[in-house]
FILUMDO-778122 format. One record per atom (N, C-alpha, C): x, y, z; residue number from 1; atom name. Coordinates in steps of 0.02 Angstrom, whole numbers, plus 50000, padded with zeros to 5 digits. Last residue first. Example, Ala and Ser with C-alpha at 12.3 -4.5 7.8 and 13.67 -1.06 7.14 Angstrom:
% residues 2
((50642, 49888, 50354), 2, N)
((50684, 49947, 50357), 2, CA)
((50645, 50002, 50394), 2, C)
((50660, 49716, 50390), 1, N)
((50615, 49775, 50390), 1, CA)
((50660, 49835, 50390), 1, C)
***
This chain:
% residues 228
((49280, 50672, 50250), 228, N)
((49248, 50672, 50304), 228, CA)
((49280, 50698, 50384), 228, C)
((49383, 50670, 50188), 227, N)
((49338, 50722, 50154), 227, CA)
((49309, 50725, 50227), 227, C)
((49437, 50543, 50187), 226, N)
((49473, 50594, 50204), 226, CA)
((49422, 50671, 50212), 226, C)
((49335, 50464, 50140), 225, N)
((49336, 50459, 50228), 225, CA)
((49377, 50518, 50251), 225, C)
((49350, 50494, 50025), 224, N)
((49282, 50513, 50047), 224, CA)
((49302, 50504, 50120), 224, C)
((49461, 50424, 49971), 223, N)
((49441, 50496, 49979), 223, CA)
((49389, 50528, 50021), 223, C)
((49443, 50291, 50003), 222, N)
((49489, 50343, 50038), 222, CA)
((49447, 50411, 50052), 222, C)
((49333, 50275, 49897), 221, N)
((49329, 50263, 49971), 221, CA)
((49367, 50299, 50011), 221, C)
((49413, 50329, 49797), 220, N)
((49347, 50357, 49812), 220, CA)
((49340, 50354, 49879), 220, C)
((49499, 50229, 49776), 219, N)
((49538, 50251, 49794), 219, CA)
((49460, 50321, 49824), 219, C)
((49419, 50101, 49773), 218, N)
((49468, 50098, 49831), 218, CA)
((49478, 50181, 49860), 218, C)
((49373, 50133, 49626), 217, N)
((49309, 50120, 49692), 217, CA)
((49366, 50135, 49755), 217, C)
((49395, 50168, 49496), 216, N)
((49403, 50222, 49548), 216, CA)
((49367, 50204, 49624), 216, C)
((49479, 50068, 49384), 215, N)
((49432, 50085, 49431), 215, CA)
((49454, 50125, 49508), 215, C)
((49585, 50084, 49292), 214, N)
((49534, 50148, 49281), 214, CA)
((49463, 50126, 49339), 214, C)
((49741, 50036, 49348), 213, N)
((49667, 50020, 49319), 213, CA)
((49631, 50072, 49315), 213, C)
((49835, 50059, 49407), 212, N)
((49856, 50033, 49360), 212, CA)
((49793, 50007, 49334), 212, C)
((49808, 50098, 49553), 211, N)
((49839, 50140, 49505), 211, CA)
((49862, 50137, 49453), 211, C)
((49782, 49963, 49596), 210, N)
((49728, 50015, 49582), 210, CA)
((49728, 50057, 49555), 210, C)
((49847, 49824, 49628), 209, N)
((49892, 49893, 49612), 209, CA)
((49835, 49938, 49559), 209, C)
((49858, 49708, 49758), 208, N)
((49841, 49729, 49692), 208, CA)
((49867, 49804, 49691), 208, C)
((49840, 49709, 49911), 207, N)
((49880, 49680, 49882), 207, CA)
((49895, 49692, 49803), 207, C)
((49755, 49835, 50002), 206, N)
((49760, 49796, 49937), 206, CA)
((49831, 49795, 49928), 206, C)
((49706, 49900, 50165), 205, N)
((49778, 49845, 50101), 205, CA)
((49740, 49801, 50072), 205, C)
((49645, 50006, 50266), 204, N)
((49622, 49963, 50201), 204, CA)
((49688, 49951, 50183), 204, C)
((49552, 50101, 50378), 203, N)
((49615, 50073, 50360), 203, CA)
((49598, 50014, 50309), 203, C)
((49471, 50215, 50467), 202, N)
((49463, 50203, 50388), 202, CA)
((49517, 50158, 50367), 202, C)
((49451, 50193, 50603), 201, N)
((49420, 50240, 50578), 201, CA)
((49392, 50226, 50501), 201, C)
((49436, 50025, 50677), 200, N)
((49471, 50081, 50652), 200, CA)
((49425, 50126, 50627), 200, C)
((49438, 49894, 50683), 199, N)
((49385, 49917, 50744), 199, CA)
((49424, 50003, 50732), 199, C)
((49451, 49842, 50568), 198, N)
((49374, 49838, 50570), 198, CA)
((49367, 49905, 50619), 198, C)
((49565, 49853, 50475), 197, N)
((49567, 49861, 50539), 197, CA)
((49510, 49871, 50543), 197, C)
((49607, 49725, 50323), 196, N)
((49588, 49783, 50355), 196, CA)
((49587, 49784, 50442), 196, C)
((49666, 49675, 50157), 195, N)
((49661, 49663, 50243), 195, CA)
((49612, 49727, 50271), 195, C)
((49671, 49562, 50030), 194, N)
((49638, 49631, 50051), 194, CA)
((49645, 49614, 50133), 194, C)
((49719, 49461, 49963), 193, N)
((49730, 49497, 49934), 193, CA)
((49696, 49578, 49948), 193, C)
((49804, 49272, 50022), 192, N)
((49776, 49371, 50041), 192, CA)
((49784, 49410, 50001), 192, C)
((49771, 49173, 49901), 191, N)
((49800, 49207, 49953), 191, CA)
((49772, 49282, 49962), 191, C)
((49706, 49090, 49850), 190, N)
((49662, 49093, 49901), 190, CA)
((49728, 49152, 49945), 190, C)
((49722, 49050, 49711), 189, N)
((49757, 49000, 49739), 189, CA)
((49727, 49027, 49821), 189, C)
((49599, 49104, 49653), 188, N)
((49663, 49049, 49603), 188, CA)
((49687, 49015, 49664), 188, C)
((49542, 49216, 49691), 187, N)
((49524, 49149, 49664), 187, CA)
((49553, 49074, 49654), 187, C)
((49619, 49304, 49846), 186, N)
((49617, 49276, 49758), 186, CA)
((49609, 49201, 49751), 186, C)
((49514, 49384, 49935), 185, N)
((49562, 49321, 49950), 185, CA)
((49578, 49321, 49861), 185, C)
((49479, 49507, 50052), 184, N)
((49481, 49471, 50018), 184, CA)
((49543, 49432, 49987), 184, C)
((49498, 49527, 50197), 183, N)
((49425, 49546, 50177), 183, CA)
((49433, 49534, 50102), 183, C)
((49541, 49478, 50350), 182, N)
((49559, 49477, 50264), 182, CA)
((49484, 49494, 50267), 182, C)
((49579, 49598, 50489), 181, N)
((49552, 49547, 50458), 181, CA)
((49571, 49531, 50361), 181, C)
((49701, 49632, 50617), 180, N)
((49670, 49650, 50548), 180, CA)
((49639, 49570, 50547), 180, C)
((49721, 49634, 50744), 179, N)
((49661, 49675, 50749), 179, CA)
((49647, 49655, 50658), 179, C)
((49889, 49608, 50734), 178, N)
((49831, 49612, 50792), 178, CA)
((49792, 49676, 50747), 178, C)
((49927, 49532, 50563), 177, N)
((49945, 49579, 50616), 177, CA)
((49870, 49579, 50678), 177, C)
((49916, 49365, 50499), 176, N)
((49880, 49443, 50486), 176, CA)
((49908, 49469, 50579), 176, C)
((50045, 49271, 50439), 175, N)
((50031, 49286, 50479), 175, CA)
((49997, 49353, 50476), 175, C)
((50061, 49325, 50268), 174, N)
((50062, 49254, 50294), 174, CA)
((50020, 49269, 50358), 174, C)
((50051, 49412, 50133), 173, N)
((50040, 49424, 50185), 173, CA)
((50028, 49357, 50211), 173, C)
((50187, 49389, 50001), 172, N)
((50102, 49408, 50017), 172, CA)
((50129, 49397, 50099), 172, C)
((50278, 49424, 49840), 171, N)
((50285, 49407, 49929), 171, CA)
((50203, 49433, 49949), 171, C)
((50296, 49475, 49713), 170, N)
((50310, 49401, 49732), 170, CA)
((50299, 49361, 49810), 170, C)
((50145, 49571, 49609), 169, N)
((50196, 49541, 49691), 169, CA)
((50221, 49476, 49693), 169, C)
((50070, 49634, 49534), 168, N)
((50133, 49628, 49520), 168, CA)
((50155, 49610, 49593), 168, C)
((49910, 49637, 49433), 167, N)
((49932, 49624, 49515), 167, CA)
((50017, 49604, 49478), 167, C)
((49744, 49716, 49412), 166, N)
((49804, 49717, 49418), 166, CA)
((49857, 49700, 49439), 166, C)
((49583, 49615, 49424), 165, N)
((49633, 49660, 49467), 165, CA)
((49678, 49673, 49431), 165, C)
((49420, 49582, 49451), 164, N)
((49498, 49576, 49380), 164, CA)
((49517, 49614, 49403), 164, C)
((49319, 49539, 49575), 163, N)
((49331, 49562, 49533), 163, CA)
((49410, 49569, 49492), 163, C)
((49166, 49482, 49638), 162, N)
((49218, 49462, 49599), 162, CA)
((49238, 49513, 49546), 162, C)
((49059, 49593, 49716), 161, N)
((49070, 49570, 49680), 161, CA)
((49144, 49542, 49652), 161, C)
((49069, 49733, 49803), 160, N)
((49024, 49672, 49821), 160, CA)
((49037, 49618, 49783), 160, C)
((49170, 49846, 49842), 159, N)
((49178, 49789, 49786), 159, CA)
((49157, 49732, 49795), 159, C)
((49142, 49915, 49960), 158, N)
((49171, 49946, 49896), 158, CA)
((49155, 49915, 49851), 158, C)
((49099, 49829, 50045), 157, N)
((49042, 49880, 50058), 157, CA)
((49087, 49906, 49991), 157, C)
((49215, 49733, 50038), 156, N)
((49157, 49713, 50009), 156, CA)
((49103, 49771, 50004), 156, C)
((49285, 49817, 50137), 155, N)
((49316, 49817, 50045), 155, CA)
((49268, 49777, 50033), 155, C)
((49239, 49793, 50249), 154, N)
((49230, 49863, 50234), 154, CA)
((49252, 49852, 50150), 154, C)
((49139, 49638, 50265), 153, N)
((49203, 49686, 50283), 153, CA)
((49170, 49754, 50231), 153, C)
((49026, 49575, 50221), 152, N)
((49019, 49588, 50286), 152, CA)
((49090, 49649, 50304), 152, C)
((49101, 49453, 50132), 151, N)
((49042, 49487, 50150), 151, CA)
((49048, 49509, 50213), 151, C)
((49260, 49465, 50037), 150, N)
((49229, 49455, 50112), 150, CA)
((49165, 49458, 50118), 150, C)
((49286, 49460, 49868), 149, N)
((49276, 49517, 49948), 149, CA)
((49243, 49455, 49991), 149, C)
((49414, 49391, 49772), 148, N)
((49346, 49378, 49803), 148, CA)
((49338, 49415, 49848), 148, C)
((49483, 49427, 49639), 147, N)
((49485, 49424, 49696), 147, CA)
((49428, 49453, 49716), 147, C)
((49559, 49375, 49470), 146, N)
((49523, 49382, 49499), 146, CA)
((49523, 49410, 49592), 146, C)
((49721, 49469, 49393), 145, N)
((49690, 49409, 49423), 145, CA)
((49626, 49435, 49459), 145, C)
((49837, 49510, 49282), 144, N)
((49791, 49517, 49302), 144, CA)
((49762, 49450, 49352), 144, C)
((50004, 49575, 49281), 143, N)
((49963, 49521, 49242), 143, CA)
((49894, 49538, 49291), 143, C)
((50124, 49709, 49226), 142, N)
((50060, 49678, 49266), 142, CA)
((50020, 49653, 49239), 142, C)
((50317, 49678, 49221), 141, N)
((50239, 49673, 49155), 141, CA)
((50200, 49669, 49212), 141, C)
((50444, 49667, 49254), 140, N)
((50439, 49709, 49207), 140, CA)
((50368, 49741, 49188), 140, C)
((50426, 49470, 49224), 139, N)
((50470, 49536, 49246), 139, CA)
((50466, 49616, 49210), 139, C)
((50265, 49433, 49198), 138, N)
((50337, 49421, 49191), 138, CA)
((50371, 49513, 49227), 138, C)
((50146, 49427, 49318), 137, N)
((50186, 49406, 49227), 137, CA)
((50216, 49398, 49199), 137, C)
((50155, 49372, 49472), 136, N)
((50193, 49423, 49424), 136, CA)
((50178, 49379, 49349), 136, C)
((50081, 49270, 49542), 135, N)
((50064, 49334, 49532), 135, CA)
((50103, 49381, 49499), 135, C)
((50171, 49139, 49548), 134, N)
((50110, 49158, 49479), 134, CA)
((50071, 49231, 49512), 134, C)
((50235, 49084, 49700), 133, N)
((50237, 49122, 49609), 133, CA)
((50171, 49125, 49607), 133, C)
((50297, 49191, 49841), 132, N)
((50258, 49157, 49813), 132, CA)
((50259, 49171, 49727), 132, C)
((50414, 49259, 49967), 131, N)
((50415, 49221, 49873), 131, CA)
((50348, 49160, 49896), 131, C)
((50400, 49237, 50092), 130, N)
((50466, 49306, 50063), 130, CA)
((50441, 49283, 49982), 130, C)
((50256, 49281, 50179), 129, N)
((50294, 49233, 50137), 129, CA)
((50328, 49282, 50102), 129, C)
((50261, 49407, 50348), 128, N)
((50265, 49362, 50272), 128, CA)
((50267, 49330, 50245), 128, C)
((50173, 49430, 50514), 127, N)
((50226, 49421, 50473), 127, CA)
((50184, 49427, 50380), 127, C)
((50109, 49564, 50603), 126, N)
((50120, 49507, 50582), 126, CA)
((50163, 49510, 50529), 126, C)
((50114, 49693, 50679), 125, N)
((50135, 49598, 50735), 125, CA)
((50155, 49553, 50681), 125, C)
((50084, 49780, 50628), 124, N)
((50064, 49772, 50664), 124, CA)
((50049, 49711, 50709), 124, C)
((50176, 49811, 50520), 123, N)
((50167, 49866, 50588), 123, CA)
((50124, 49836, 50650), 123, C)
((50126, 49713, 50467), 122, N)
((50212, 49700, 50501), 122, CA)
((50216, 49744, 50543), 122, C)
((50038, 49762, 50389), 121, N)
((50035, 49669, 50419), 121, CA)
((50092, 49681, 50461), 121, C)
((50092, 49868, 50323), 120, N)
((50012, 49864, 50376), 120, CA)
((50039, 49808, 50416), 120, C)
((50179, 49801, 50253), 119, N)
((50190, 49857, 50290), 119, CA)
((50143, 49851, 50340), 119, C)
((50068, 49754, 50143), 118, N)
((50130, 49705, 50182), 118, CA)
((50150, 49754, 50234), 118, C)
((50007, 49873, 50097), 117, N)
((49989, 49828, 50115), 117, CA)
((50037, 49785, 50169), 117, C)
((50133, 49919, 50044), 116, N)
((50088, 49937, 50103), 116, CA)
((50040, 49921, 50129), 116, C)
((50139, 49832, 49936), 115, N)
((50197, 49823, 49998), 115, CA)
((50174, 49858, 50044), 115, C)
((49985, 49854, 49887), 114, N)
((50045, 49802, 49863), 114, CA)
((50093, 49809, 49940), 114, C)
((49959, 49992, 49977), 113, N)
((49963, 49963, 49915), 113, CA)
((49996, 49925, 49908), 113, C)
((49852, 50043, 50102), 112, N)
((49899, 50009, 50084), 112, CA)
((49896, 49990, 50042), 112, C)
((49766, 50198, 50155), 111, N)
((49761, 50143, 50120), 111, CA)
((49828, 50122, 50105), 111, C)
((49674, 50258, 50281), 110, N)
((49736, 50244, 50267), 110, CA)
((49726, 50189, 50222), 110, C)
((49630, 50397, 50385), 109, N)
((49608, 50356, 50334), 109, CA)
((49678, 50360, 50312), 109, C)
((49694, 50432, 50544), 108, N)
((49698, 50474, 50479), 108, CA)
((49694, 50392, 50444), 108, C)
((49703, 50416, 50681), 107, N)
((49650, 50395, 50662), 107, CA)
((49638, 50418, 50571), 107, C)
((49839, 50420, 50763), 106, N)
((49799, 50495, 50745), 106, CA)
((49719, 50481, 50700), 106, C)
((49874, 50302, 50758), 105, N)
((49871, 50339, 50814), 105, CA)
((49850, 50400, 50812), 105, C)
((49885, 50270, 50612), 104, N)
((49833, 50227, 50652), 104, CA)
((49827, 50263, 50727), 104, C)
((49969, 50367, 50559), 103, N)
((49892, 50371, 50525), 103, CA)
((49880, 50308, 50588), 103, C)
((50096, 50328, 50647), 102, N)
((50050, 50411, 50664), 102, CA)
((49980, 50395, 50627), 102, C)
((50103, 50208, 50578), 101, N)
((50121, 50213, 50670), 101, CA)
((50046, 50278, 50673), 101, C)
((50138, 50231, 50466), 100, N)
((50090, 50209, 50469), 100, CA)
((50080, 50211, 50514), 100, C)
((50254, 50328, 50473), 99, N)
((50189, 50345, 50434), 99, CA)
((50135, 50297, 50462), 99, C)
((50344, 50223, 50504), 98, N)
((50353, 50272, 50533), 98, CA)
((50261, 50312, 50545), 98, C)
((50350, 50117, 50402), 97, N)
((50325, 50100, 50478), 97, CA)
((50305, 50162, 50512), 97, C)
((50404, 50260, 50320), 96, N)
((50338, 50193, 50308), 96, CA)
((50324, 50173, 50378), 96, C)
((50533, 50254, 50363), 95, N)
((50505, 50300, 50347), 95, CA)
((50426, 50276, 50355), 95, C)
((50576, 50106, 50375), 94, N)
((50581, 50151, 50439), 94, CA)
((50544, 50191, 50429), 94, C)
((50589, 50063, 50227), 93, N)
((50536, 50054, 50283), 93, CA)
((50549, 50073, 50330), 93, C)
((50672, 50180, 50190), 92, N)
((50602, 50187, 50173), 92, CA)
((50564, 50141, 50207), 92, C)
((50785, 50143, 50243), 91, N)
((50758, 50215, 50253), 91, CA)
((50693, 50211, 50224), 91, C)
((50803, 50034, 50212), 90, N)
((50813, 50039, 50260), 90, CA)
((50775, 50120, 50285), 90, C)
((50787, 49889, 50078), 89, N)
((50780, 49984, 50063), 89, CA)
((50772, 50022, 50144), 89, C)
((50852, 49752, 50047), 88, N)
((50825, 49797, 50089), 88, CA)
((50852, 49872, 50097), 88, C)
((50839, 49653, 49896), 87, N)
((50861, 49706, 49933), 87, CA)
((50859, 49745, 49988), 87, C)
((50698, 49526, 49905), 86, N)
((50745, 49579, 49869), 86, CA)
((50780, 49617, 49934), 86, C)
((50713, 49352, 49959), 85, N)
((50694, 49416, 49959), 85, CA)
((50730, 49470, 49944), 85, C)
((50758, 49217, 49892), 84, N)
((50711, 49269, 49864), 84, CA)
((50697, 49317, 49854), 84, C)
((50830, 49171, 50014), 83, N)
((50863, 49206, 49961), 83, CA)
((50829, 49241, 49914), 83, C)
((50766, 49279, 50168), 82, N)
((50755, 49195, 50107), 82, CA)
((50782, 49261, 50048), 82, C)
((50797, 49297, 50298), 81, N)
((50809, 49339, 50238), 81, CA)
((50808, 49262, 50187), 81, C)
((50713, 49247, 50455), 80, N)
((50791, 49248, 50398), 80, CA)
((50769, 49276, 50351), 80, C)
((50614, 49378, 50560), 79, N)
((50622, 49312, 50494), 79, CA)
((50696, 49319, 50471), 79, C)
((50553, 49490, 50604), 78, N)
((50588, 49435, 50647), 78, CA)
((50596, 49349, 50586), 78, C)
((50508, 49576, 50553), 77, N)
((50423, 49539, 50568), 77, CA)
((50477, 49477, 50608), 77, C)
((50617, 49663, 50472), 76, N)
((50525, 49688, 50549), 76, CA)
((50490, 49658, 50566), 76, C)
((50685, 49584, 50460), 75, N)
((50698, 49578, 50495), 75, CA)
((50657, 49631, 50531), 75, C)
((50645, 49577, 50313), 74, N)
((50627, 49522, 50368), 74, CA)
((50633, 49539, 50442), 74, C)
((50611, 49715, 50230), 73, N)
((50650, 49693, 50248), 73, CA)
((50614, 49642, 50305), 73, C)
((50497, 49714, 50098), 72, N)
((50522, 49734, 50148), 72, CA)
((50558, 49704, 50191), 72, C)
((50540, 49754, 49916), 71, N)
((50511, 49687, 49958), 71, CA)
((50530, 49725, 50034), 71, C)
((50473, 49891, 49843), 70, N)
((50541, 49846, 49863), 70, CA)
((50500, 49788, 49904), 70, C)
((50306, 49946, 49796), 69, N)
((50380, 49945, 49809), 69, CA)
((50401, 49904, 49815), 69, C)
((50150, 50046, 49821), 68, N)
((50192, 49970, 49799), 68, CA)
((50257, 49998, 49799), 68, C)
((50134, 50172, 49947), 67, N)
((50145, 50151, 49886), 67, CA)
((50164, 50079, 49875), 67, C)
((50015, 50210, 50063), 66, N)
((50076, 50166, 50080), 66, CA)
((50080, 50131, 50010), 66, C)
((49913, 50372, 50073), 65, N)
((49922, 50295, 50047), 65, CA)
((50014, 50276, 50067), 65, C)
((49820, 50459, 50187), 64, N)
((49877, 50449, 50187), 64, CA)
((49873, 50366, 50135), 64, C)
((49724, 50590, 50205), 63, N)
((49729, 50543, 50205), 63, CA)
((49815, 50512, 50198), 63, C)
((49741, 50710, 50255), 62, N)
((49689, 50711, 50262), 62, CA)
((49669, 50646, 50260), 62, C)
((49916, 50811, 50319), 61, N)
((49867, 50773, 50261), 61, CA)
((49809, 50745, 50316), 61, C)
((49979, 50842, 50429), 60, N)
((49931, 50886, 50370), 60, CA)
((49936, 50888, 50346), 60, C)
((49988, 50748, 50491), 59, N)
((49951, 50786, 50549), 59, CA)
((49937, 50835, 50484), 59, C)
((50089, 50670, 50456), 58, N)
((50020, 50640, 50446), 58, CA)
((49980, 50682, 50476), 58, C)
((50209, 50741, 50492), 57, N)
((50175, 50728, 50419), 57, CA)
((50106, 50716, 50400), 57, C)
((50207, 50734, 50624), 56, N)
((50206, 50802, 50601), 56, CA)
((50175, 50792, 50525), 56, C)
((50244, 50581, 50633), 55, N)
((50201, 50597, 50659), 55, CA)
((50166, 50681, 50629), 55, C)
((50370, 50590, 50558), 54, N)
((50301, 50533, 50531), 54, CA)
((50248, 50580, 50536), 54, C)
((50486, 50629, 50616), 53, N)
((50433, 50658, 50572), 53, CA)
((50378, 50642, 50562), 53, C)
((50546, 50521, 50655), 52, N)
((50527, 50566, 50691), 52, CA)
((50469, 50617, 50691), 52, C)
((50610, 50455, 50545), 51, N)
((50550, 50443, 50548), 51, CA)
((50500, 50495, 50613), 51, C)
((50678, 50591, 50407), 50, N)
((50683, 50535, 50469), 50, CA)
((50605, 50533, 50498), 50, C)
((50597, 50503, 50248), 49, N)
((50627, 50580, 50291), 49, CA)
((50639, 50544, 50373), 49, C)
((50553, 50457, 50090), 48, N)
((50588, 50454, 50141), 48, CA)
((50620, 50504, 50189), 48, C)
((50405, 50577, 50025), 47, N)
((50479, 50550, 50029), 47, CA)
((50506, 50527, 50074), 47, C)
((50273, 50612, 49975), 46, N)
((50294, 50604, 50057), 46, CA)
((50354, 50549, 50049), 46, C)
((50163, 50729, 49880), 45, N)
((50231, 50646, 49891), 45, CA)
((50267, 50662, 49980), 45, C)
((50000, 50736, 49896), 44, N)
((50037, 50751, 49918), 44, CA)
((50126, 50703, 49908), 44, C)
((49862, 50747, 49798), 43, N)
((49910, 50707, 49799), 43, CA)
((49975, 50759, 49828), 43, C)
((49699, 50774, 49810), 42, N)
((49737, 50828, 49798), 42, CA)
((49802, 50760, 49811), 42, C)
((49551, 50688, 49749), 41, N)
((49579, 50720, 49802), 41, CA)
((49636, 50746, 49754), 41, C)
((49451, 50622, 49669), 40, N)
((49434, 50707, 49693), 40, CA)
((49481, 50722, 49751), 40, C)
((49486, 50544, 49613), 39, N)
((49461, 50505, 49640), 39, CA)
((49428, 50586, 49690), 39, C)
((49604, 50573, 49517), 38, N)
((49522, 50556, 49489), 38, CA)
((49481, 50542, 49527), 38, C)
((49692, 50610, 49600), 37, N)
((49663, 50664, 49568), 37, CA)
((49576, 50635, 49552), 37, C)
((49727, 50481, 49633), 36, N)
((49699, 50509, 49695), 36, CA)
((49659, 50576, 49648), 36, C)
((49778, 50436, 49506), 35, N)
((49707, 50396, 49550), 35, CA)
((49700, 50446, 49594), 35, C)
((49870, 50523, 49500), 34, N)
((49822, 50524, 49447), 34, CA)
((49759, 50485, 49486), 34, C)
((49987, 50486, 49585), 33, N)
((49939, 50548, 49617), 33, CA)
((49902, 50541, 49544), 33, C)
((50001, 50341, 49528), 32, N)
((49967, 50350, 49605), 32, CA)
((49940, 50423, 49591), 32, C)
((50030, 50341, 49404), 31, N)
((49968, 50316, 49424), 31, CA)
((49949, 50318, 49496), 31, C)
((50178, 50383, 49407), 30, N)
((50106, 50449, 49422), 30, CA)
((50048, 50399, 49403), 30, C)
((50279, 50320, 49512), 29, N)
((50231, 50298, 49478), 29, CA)
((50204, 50345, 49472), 29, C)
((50394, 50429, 49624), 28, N)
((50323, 50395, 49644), 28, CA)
((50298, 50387, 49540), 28, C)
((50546, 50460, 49697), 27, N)
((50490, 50452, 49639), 27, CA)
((50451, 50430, 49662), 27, C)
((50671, 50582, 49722), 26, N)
((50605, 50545, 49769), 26, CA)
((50543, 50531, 49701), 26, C)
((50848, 50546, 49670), 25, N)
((50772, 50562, 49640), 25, CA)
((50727, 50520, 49689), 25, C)
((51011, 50575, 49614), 24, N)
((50957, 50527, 49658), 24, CA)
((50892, 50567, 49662), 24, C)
((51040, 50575, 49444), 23, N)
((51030, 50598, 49512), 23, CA)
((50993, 50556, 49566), 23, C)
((51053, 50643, 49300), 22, N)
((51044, 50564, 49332), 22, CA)
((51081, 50605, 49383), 22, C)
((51032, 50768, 49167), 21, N)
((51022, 50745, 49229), 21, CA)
((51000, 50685, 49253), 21, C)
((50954, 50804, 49041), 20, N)
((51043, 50809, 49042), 20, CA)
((51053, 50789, 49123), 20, C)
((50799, 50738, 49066), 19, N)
((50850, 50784, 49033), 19, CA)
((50924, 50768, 49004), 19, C)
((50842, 50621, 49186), 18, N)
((50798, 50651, 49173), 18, CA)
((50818, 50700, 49135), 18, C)
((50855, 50464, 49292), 17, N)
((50877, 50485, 49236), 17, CA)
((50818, 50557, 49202), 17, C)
((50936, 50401, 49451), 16, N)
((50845, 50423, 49386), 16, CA)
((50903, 50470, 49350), 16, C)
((51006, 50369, 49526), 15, N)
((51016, 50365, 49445), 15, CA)
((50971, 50369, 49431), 15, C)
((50913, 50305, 49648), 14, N)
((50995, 50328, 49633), 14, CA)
((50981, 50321, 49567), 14, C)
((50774, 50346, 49742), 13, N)
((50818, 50306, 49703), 13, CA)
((50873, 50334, 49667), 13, C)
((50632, 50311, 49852), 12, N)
((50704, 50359, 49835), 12, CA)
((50767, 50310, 49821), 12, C)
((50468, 50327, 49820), 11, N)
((50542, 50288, 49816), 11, CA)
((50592, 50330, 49838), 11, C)
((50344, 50394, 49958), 10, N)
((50384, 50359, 49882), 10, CA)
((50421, 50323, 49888), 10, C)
((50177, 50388, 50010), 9, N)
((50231, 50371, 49988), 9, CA)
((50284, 50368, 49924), 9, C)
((50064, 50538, 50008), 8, N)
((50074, 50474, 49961), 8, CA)
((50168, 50453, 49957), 8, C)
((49927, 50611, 50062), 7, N)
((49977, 50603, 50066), 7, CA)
((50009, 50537, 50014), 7, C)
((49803, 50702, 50008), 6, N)
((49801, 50642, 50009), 6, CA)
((49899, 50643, 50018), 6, C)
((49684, 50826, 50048), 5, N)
((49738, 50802, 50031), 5, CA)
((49759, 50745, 50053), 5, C)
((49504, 50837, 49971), 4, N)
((49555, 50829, 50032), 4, CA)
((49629, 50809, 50008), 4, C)
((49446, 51003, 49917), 3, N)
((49469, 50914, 49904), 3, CA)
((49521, 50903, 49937), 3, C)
((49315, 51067, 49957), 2, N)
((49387, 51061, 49971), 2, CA)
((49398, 50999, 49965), 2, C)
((49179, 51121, 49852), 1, N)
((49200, 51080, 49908), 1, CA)
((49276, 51073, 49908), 1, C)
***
């Protein structure tokens, strides 16, 4: 069987370091294309590029993920810049909005991670909180937490059950974008930790970081819609 290809955001960052070589460098975590491998797909990187492109990009791949990352800039959802919020990386959410535009207008299965997640929410009306605590461990470290599915959504048909996540974010999803629903929540304090587009093909944000666990349910799901 042909394992579908899976597109996959990156970074693009100044001074990676590699060999006898520091350079600017399109990175990606290899717990992302390792989940998509284990999950029977093929991992494509899809680097910041003008956004023009989006559309041509997402036309061949099969699926498409929106990597964890930078905090995103306020000024896509129409907000002040709380002193909280990190840096704004300009070419990568342009790039990103860009991507996500074409996978929801071309119907290409789509999963959001951590800030693509957040991305989803902003492509599509809604806003942020720039800083919430106790989901990071400490700087540097992923701490873990429970999170509850929905009954009845598409990430409960994955993960019927309470389940121990991975999770590194200071900023969550406030206002949900037109058309998404939560489909799950964390235990602890009840914030968004899963969205989706019901009346869609295949669209999914986790807030959590899947590529940092050995469960293969999220990233399967993808796959399989890509396959399809």
């Amino acid at each position: 069987m042909t394992r579908p290809l899976i597109g996959v955001s990156t970074y693009l960052e100044s001074g990676a370091r590699w060999g006898v070589w520091e350079l600017e460098a399109a990175l990606l975590p290899v717990g992302y294309p390792r989940l998509v491998q284990a999950a029977g797909g093929v991992a494509a990187m899809l680097p910041p590029d003008d956004p023009s492109y989006a559309a041509a990009a997402v036309a061949r791949v099969d699926g498409l993920v929106i990597a964890g990352g930078p905090d995103v800039d306020p000024v896509h959802y129409g907000a002040e810049r709380s002193p909280r919020c990190g840096p704004p990386t300009p070419e990568r959410d342009a790039w990103e909005l860009a991507l996500i535009r074409a996978a929801l207008d071309s119907g290409t299965p789509l999963l959001g991670i951590c800030r693509g997640m957040q991305l989803l929410n902003v492509a599509l009306g809604g806003t942020l909180v720039q800083h919430i605590d106790g989901h990071v461990a400490e700087v540097g470290v992923f701490g873990r937490h429970s999170v509850k599915p929905v009954p009845g959504t598409r990430y409960a048909e994955i993960a019927p059950e309470e389940a121990d996540v991975p999770t590194y974010h200071h900023q969550a999803v406030d206002r949900l974008g037109e058309g998404l629903v939560a489909s799950a929540f964390a235990t602890d304090d009840g914030t968004v930790e899963a969205i989706e587009l019901p009346a869609s093909s295949w669209v999914l944000g986790v807030q959590w970081h899947p590529e940092m666990d050995e469960d293969l349910g999220v990233m399967r799901a993808l796959v399989r819609a890509a396959a399809s």
